[in-house]
C-alpha positions as CSV (number, residue, x, y, z in Angstrom):
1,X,31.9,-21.4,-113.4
2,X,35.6,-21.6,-114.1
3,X,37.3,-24.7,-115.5
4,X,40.5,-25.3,-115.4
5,X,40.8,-27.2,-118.8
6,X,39.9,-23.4,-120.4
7,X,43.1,-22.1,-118.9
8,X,47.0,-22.5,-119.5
9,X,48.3,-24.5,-116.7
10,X,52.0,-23.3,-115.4
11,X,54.9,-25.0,-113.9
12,X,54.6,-22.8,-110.3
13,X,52.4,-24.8,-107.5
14,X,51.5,-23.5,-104.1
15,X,51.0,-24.9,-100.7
16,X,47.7,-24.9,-99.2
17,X,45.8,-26.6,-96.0
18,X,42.5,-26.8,-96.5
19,X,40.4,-29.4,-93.9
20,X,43.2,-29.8,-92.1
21,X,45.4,-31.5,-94.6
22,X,48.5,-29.5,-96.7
23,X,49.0,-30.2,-100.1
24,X,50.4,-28.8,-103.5
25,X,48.3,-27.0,-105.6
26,X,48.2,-26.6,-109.5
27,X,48.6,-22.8,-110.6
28,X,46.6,-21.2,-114.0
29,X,46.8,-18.2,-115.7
30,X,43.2,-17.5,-115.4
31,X,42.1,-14.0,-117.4
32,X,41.5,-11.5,-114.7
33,X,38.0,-10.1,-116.7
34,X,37.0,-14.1,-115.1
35,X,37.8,-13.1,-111.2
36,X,35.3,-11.6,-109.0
37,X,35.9,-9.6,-105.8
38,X,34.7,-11.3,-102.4
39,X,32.5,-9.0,-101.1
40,X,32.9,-10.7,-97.2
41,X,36.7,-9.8,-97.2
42,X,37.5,-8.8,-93.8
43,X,40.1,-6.2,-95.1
44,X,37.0,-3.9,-96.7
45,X,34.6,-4.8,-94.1
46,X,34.2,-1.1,-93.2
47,X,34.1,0.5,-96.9
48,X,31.4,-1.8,-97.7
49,X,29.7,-0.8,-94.3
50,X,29.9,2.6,-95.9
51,X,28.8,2.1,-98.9
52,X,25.4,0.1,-97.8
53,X,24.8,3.0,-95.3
54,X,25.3,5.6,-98.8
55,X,23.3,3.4,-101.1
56,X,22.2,0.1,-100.2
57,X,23.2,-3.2,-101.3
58,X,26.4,-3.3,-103.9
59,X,24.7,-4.0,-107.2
60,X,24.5,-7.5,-108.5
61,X,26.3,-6.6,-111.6
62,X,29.8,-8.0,-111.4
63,X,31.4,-5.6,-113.5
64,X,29.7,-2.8,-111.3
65,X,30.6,-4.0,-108.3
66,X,34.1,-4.9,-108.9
67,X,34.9,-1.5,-110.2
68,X,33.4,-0.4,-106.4
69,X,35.3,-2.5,-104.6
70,X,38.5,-1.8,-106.7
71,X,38.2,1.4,-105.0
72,X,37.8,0.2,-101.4
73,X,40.8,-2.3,-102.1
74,X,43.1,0.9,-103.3
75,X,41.7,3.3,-100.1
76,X,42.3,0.7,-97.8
77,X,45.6,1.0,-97.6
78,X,47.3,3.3,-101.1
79,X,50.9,3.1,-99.5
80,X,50.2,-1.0,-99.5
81,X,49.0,-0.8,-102.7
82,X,51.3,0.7,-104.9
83,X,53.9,-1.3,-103.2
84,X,52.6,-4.1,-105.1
85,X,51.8,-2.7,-107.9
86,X,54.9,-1.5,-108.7
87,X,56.3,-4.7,-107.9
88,X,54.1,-6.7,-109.9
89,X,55.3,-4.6,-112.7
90,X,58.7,-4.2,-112.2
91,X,58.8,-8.2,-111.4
92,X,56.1,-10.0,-112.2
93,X,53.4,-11.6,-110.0
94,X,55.3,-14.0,-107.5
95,X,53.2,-15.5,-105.1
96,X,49.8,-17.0,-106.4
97,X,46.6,-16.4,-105.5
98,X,43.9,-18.4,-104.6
99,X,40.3,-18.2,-106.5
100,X,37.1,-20.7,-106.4
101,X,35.8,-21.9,-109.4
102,X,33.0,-19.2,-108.9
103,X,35.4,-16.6,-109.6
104,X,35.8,-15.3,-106.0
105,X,39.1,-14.2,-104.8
106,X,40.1,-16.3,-101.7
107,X,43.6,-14.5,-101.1
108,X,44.9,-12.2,-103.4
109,X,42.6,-9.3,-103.7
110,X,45.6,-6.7,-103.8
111,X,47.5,-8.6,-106.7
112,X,44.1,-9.1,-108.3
113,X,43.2,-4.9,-107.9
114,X,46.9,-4.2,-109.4
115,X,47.2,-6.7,-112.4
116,X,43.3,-4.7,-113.4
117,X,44.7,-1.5,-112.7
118,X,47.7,-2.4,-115.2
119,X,46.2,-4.1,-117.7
120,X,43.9,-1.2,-118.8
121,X,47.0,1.1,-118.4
122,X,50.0,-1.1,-119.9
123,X,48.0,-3.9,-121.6
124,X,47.6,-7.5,-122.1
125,X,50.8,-9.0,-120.7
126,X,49.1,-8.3,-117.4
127,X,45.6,-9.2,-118.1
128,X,46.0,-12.7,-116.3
129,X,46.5,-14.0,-112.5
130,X,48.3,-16.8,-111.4
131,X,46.3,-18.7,-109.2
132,X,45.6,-22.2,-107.6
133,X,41.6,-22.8,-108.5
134,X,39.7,-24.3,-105.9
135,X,36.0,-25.9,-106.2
136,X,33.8,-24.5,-104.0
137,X,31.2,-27.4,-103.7
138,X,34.5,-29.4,-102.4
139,X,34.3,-27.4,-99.2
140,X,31.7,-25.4,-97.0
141,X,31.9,-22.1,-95.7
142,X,33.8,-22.8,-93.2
143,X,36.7,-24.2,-94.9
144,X,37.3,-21.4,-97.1
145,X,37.3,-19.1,-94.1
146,X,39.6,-21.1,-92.5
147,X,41.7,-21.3,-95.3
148,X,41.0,-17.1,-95.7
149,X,42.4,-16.8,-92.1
150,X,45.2,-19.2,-92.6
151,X,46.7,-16.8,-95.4
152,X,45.4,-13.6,-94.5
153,X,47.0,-13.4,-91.0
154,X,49.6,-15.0,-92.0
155,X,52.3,-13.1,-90.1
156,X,53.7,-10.9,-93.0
157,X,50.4,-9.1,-94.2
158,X,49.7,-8.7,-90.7
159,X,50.8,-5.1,-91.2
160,X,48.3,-4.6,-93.8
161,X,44.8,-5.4,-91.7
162,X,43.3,-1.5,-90.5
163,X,42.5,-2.6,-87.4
164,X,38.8,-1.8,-87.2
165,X,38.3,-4.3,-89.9
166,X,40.1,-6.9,-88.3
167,X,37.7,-6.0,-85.0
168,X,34.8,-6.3,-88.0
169,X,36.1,-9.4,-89.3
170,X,36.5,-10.8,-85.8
171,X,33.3,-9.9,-84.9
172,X,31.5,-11.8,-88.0
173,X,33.0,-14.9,-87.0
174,X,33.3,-15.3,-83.4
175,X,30.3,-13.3,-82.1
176,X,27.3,-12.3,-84.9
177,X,24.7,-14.8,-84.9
178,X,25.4,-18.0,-87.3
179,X,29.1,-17.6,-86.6
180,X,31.2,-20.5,-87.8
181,X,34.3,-20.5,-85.2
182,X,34.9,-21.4,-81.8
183,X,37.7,-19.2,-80.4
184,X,39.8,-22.5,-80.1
185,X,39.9,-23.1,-83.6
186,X,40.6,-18.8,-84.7
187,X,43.2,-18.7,-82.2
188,X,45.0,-22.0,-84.4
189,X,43.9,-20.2,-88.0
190,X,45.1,-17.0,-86.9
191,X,48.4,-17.9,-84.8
192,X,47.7,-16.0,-81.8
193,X,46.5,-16.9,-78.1
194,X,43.4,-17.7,-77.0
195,X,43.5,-15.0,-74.2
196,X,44.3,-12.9,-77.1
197,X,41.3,-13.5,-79.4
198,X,39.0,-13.2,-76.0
199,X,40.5,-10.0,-75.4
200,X,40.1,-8.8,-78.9
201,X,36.3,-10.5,-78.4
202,X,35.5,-8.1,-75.8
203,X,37.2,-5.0,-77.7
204,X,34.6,-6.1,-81.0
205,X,31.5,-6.1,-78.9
206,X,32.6,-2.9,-77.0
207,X,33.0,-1.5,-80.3
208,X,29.3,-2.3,-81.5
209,X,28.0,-1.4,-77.6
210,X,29.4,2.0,-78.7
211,X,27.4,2.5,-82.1
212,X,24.6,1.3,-80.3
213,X,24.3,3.9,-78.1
214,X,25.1,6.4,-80.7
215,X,22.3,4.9,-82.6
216,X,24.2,3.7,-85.7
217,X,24.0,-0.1,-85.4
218,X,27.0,-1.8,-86.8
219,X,27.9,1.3,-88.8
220,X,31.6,0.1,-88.6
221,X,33.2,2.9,-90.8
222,X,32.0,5.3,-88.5
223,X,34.3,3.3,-86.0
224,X,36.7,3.7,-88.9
225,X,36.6,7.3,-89.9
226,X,36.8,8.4,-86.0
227,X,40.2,6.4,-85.5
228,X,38.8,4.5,-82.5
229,X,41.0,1.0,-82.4
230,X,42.9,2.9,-79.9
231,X,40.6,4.9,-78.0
232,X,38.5,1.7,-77.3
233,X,41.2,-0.5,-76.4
234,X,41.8,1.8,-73.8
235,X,38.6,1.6,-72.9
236,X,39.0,-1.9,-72.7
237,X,42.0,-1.9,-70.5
238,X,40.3,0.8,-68.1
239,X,37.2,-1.4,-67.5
240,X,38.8,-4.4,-66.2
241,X,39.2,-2.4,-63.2
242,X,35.6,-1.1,-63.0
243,X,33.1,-2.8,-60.5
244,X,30.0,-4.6,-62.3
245,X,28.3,-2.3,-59.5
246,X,29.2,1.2,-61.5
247,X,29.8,-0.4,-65.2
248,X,27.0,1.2,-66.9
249,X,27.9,4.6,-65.7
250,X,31.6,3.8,-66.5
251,X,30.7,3.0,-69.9
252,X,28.5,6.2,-70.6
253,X,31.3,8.4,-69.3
254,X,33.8,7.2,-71.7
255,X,31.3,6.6,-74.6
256,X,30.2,10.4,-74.0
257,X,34.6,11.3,-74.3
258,X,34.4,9.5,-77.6
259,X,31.8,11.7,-79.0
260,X,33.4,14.6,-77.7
261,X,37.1,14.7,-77.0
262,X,39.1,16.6,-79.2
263,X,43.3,15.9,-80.7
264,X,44.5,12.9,-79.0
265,X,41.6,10.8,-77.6
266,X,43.9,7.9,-76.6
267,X,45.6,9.8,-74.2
268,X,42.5,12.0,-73.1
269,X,40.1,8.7,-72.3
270,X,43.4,7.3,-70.2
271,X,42.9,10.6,-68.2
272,X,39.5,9.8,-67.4
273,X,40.8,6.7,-65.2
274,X,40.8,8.5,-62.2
275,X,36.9,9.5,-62.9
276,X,35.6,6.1,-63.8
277,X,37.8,4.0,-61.8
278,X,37.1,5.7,-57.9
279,X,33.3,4.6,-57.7
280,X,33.0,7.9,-55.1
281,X,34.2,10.3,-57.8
282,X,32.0,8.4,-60.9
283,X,28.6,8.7,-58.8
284,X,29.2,12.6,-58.4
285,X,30.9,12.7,-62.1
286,X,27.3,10.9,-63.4
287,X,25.0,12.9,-61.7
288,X,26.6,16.4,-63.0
289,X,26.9,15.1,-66.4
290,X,22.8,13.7,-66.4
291,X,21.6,16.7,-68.4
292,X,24.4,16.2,-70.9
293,X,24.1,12.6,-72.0
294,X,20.3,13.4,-72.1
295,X,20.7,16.5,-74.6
296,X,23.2,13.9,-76.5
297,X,20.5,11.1,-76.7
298,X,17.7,13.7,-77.6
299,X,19.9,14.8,-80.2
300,X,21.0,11.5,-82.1
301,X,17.6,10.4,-82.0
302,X,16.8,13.2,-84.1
303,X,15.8,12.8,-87.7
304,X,18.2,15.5,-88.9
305,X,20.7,14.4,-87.0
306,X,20.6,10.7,-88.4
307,X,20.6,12.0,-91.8
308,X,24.1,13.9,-90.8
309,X,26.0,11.1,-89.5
310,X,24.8,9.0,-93.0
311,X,26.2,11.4,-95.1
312,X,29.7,12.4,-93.3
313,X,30.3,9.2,-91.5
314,X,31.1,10.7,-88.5
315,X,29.4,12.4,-85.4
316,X,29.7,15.6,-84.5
317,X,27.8,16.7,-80.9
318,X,26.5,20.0,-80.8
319,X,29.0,22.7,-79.7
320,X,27.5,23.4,-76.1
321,X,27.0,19.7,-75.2
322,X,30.8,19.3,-76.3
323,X,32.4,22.0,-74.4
324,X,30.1,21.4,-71.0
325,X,31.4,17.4,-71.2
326,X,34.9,18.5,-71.9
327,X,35.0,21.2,-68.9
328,X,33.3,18.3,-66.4
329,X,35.8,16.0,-67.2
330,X,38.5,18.5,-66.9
331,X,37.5,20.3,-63.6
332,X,37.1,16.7,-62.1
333,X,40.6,15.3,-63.2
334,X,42.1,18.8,-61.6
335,X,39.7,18.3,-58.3
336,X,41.3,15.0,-58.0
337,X,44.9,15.9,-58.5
338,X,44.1,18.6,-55.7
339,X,42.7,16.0,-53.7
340,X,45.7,13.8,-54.3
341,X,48.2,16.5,-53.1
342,X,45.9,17.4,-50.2
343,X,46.6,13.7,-49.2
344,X,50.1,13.7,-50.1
345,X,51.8,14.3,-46.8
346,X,49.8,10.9,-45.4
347,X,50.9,9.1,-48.1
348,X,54.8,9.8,-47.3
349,X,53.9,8.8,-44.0
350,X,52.6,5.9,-44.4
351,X,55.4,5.1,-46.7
352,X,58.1,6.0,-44.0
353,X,56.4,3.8,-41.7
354,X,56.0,0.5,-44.3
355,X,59.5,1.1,-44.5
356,X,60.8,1.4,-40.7
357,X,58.5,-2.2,-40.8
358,X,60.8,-3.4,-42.7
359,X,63.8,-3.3,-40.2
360,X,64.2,-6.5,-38.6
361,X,65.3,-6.1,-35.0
362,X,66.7,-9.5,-34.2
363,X,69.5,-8.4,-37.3
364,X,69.8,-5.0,-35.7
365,X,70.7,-6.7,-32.5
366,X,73.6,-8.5,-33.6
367,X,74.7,-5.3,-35.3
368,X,78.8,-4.6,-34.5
369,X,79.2,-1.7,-32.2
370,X,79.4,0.7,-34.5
371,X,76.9,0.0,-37.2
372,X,74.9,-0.4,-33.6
373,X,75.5,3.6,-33.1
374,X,75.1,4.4,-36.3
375,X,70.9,2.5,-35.9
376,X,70.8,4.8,-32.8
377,X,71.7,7.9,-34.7
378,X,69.1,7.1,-37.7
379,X,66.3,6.5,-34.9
380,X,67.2,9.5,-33.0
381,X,67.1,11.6,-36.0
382,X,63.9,10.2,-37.2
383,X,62.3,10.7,-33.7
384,X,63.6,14.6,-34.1
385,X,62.2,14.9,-37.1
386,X,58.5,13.3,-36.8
387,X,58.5,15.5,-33.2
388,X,59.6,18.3,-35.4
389,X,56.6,17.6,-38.1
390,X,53.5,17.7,-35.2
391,X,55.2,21.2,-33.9
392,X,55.2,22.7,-37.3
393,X,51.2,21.4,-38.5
394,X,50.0,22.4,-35.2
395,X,51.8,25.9,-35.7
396,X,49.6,28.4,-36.2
């Protein structure tokens, strides 16, 4: 446990609201060999997702796992990083961080992973943080997370958050059993809409639908290393306009395009709306593509393949399953635009006559008399040319 007493007290303090109350909070130079890493950040949620799927549990000693997590804190996001850490050293540390009298890092992991970085390289002038300590038994779990969200999406290091671990982190505590928050009470911490966090709600648990059916349970980095935030969102979008009727076969078609799709799957899942979105089209789609989502199943079931997935972190279907999705979905987009432009010609009609719907006669009947014989021109030439259209489709 850290006390305060053992530390040199500085003249910097830093606002905090913590159980609903804001106030100004002491800040130490506490040594950063003292500081230990949270392991729940939301930021690293997928990297330690990774790890446990590589190796199990992170070890329980500190120094090992810090130096672990070090790593996830730099790969998360390097650019981000050395932003800060060259600041820190040009500058100084200038905003405090926030650490319980465990040693946990509350907010602050960054500066924490740069002052380490540059104290083995430059030294002892940066082996210390400033931060405000906080004692842990003074609040539960859900005050510190509260607090956590309150500074961590804050709207300046929104930027920072990969958005799979903010789906992660979202998941945790508005959906996973024992969560702490009602989506009320995120929406506040986090300073966005409550339509917002439901929508982002229903992204997270399409997200862990989808490693489901690949088999790989809450394997976030997997969600990570494919690049899915926005393949899934579109998802997302596209469903809202699915029937509950044909959901399930909606969902496999565009699960299956994750797996499989190639270069820019944003755009290519969008392409899919006309297959999953015209219920007559999906139910032929679903029955061509039966054999192929059962040789995918077979094949993530299998023993060899699982072993795979654990050790790249990333799916890869079999070649001939691939290319026999990718040519179904492709042939049925082009059948539909044929289909579209086969219907074409009825669709301009039935444009022309919403239009000539719109004229409204008692206005055209106190038309002057020559705006009057220009009406009588406009309907003559449109009766010339609609007599003119059922001579030429009945031409042979």
């Amino acid at each position: 446990m850290l006390n305060e007493t053992q530390f040199e007290l500085t003249e910097e303090t830093r606002s905090l609201t913590i159980k609903g109350e804001s106030r100004l909070f002491p800040v130490y130079r506490i040594p950063v060999d003292d500081i230990v890493y949270n392991r729940q950040n939301g930021r690293i949620a997928t990297w330690v997702s990774e790890y446990e799927s590589d190796n199990g549990q992170l070890p329980d000693d500190v120094k090992e796992t810090n130096a672990i997590i070090e790593k996830f804190i730099v790969n998360s996001n390097p650019e981000s990083f050395n932003r800060t850490k060259i600041n820190i050293d040009r500058f100084g540390q200038n905003n405090p961080a926030v650490v319980l009298k465990n040693g946990v890092v509350v907010d602050g992991n960054r500066r924490f992973t740069a002052l380490r970085q540059l104290s083995q390289e430059k030294g002892s002038k940066y082996a210390y943080i400033k931060a405000v300590l906080l004692d842990q038994n003074d609040y539960n779990s859900k005050d510190i997370k509260t607090l956590e969200l309150n500074l961590q999406h804050a709207v300046e290091e929104r930027v920072d958050y990969n958005p799979i671990d903010r789906l992660v982190d979202l998941y945790r505590d508005l959906i996973a059993e024992g969560h702490d928050f009602s989506v009320s009470e995120y929406a506040a911490e986090t300073n966005e809409s409550e339509k917002k966090i439901k929508d982002d709600m229903e992204v997270a648990e399409l997200l862990v639908e989808y490693l489901d059916r690949i088999q790989q349970p809450l394997m976030f980095h997997i969600a990570r290393q494919q690049k899915l935030d926005g393949p899934i969102r579109e998802i997302h979008r596209m469903l809202k306009k699915v029937s509950e009727a044909n959901m399930i076969d909606a969902k496999e078609a565009l699960f299956m395009g994750l797996q499989t799709l190639d270069g820019d799957v944003t755009r290519k899942i969008r392409d899919m709306k006309t297959i999953v979105q015209n219920p007559t089209t999906l139910t032929d789609f679903s029955s061509k593509a039966g054999a192929i989502y059962d040789g995918t199943e077979k094949y993530l079931g299998e023993e060899e393949t699982q072993k795979a997935i654990r050790e790249t972190h990333t799916v890869n279907i079999p070649t001939d399953l691939k290319n026999s999705f990718t040519s179904l979905v492709e042939n049925t987009i082009e059948s539909g635009k044929i289909k579209s432009a086969q219907k074409a010609p009825i669709e301009a009609l039935k444009k022309a006559l919403d239009r000539l719907d719109d004229v409204e006669i008692n206005a055209a009947k106190r038309m002057n008399e020559s705006d009057r014989q220009s009406f009588e021109q406009y309907l003559d030439q449109i009766e010339g040319v609609v007599k003119q259209l059922k001579v030429d489709v009945n031409a042979d």
